[in-house]
N, C-alpha and C positions, 0 to 999 in steps of 0.2 A: 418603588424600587430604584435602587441607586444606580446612575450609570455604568456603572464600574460592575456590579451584581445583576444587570442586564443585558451587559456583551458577554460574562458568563455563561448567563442561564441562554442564553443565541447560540455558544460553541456546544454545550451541554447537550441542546435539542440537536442541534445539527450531528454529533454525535449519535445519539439515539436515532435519529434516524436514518442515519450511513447504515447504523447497526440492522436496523429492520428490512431495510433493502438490500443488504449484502449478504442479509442470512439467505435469503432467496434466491438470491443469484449463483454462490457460492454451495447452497445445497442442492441446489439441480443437478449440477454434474456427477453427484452420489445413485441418484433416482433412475440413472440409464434410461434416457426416453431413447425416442426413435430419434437417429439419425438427421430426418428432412427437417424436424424439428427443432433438434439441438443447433444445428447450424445454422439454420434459421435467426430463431431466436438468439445467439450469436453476432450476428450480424447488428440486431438490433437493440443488443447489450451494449454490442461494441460505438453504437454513436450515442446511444444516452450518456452510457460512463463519458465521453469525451465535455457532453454538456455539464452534467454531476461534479466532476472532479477541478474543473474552472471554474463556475459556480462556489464549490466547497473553498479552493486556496482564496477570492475574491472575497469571500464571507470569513474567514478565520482570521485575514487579513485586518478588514474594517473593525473585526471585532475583540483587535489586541493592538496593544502598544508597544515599543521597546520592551519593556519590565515584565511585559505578560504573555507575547508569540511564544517562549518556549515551553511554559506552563501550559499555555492553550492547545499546542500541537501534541503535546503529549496526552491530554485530557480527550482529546479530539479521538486520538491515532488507538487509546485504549479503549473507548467506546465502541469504534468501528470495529475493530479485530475483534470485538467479543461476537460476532459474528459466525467466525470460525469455530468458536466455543462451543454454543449453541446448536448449530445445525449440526452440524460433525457427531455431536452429544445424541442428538436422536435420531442420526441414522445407525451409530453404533447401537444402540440399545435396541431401537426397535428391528431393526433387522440382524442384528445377530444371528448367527448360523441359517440364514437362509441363502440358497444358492441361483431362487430363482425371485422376481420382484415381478407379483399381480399385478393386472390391470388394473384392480380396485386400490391396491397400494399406490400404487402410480399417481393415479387420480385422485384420492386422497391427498400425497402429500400434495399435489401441484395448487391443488384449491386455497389448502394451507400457507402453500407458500405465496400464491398468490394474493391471501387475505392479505399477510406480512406484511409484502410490500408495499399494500395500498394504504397501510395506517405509517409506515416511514416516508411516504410522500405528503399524506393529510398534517404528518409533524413538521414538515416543511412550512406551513404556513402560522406558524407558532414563534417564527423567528422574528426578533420587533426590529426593528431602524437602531441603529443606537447614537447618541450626542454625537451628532457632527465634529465638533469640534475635541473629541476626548480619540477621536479614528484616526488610528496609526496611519502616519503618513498627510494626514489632512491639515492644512490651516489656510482656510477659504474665509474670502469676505463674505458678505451679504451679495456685493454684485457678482462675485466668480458662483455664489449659489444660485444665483438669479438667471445667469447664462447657463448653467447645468439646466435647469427646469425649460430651459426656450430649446436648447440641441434635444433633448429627449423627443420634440416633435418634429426632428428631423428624419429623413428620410431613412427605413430600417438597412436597405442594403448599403449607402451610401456609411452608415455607421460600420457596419460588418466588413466593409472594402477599407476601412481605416483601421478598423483592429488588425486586419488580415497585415497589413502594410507594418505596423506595429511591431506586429510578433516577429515577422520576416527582419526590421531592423535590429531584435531585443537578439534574436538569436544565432548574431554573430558579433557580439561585444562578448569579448575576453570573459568577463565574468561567465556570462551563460554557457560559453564554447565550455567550459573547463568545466560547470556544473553538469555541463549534457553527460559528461563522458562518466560521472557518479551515476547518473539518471540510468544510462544504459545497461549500468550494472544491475542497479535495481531490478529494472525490466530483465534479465535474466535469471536474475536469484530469484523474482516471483515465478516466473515460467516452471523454474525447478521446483520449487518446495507446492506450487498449487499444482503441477499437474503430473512431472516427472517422476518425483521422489516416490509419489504414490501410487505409481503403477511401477515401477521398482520394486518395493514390500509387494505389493501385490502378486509380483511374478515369481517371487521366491519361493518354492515347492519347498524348501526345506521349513518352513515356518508353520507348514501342517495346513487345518481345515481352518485354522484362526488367517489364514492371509489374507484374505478380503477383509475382514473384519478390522484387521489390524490399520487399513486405510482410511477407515474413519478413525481411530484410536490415533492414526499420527495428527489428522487435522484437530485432531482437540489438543493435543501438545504443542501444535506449532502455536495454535492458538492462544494456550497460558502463555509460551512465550510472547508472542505480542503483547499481550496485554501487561505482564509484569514491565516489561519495555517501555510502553510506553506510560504506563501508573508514573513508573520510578525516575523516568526522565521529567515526565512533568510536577512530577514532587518535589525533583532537585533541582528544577531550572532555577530556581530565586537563589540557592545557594551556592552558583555554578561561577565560583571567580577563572575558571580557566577557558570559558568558550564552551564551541559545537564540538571541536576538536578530537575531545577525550572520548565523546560518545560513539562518534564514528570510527575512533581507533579500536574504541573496546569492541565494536559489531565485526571489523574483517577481522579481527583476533576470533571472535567467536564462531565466527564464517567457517575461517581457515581450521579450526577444530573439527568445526562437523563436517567439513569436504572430505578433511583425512580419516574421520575416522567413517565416513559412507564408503569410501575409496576400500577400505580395508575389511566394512561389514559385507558390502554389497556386492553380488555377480557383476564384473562387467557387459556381462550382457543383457542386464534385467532391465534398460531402456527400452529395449529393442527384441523382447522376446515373445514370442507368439502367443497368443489365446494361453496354451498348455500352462505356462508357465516355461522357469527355466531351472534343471538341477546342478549349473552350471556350481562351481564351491568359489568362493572368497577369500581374500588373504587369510582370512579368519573364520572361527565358524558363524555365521552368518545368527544372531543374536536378537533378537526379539525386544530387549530391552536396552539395546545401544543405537537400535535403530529408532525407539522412541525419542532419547535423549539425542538425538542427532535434531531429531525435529522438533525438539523444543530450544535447540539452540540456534534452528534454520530460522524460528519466531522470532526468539529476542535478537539475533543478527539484523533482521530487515527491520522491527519497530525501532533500532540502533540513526540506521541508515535514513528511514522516513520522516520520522521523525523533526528530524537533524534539517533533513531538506525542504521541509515545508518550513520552518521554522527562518531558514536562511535565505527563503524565497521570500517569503510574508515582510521580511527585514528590509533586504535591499530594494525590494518593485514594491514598497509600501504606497507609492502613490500612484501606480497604475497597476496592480498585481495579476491582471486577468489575463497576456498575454506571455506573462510569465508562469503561470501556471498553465496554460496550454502547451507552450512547448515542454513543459516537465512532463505534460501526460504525453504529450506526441511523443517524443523520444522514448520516454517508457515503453510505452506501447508498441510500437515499431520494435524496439527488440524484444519485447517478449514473442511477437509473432516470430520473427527470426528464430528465437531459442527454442519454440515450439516445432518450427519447420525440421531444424536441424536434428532435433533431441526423438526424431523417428530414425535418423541413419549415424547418427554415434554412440561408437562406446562410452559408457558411465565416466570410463578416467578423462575421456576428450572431454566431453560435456564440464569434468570439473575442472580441468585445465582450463579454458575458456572463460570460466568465473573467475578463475584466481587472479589471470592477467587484468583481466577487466577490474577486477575489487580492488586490486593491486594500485592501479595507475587512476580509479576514479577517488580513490581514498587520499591518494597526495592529490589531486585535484581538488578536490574540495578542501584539503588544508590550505589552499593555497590562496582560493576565494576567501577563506575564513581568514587568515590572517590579515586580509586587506580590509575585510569589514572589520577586525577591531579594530586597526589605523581608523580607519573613520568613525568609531563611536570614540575612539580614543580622546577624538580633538572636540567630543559634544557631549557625549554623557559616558555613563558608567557602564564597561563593558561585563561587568560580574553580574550584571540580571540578566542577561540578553539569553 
């Protein structure tokens, strides 16, 4: 296998098995378990993904070059999101018009989902080394290889209090300041489309005996839209003479579409409304088939946006990527919790206000980092593969 068809088939697998481990994770919150559980279990989501997602920008990193991080992130970004496809697909189907979920269903899926998981961890070790010297960002001697092999037997924390140090420096240089503030956006638009929007459809009494149903029906929409997202970004990276730029423009354009027209299908009050539901009416009549297209537009909006960003990250912290990709997940993360906190005591229109400003100012943010990355491929290579 050729170098070049080896860091491939590395993003491929890594793909596949973001895919297997996120269909699990991502279809438990369909499944209604108990409470002590779900939280639980939460907690110990919430520090794996933090190892997962460093790990993953580190590995898509080593395993592309200039020519090849936008291709790769895209190939990467549409495996994962098929995710959503998937699980989404057979909680709609198999439970369809039911109003209450067995014990034995229950346990069922969870056995399932937890087979999933364990075969996208065993694809984990499927991932090969790839030529040193072809690893973006790399050109080591034999002796700087040689010193790599003697620190690995250094002491573990003594390493981890240097990354720590690392990231605390990475994450106050201009660059990252400006990328955080795209980052946070992210972390809110996912807070919304994975957990708000769909307990919104869900509340709406006027949508009939199909409302429940209909919230797995959005997560397999949102879900094409990732993935046509990130297909079509990474099919077009090689032909891409104008940058990141265009794809991020085109995702808050898409954003700002489905805010207005959620704003205009949805009760303001269907964040925030009880068990019952709510018969609260909409600027419009509340629509079944605009609130699907809303969430297939929420999908290709954020494979837009992610895409874009791991791509841009993988770029510039090519030779150190790991504590660059932790603060993108930290910052993430941290507002999604916020948007979560918030998104039980606001109205739907505040809620979307809240994104627009954010999308609004992390979108020229990131124009702003991008145009200084092509000054600098400007002066080295060809900025139309990037």
């Amino acid at each position: 296998m050729s170098p070049e068809s080896k860091k491939l088939f590395n993003i491929i697998i890594l793909g596949i098995a973001f895919m297997f481990m996120f269909t699990a994770f991502q279809t438990c919150g369909n499944v209604a378990p108990f409470p002590w559980s779900f939280y639980t279990a939460s907690v110990f989501i919430g520090i794996a993904a933090a190892v997962l997602w460093t790990a993953q920008g580190n590995c898509l990193t080593i395993n592309s070059d200039e020519h090849t991080i936008g291709r790769n992130s895209g190939i990467f970004w549409a495996l994962l999101q098929s995710s959503l496809f998937f699980g989404n697909l057979y909680i709609y189907f198999a439970w369809q018009g039911k109003t209450h979920i067995s014990e034995s269903d229950r346990r069922t899926v969870f056995i399932a989902l937890t087979v999933i998981s364990l075969v996208g961890t065993v694809l984990f070790f499927l991932i090969r080394q790839p030529e040193s010297e072809n690893v973006l960002g790399e050109d080591e001697s034999s002796e700087e290889q040689d010193l790599e092999v003697n620190e690995s037997a250094q002491n573990t924390m003594a390493k981890a209090v240097d990354a720590f140090r690392k990231s605390l420096k990475l994450c106050v240089t201009r660059e990252m300041l400006l990328l955080s503030i795209t980052t946070a956006y992210t972390g809110l638009e996912l807070t919304f489309f994975s957990g708000v929007y769909g307990t919104c459809i869900g509340a709406v009494n006027k949508f009939g005996t199909e409302e429940k149903s209909l919230i797995g029906l959005s997560g397999i929409f949102i879900g094409i839209g990732e993935i046509l997202g990130g297909s079509l970004f990474g099919l077009l990276s090689k032909n891409n003479r104008f940058g990141r730029n265009p794809v991020v423009l085109l995702g808050i354009l898409v954003h700002f579409i489905a805010f207005y027209l959620i704003f205009l299908n949805m009760p303001g009050d269907a964040p925030i409304a009880p068990v019952e539901g709510t018969d609260s009416t909409a600027y419009i009549r509340s629509s079944k088939e605009v609130a699907m297209f809303c969430s297939f537009l929420l999908g290709l909006g954020d494979s837009c946006f992610n895409t874009q960003l791991l791509s841009i990250l993988g770029f510039l912290y090519s030779e150190d990527s790991a504590p660059a990709f932790a603060i993108f997940k930290f910052v993430q993360s941290i507002c999604a919790a916020v948007a979560f906190f918030y998104s039980n005591y606001l109205l739907l229109h505040w809620q979307l206000l809240v994104m627009v400003i954010f999308g609004f100012f992390g979108t020229i943010s990131f124009f702003s980092v991008e145009w200084d990355a092509a000054a600098i491929v400007a002066r080295g290579s060809d900025y139309r593969s990037i």
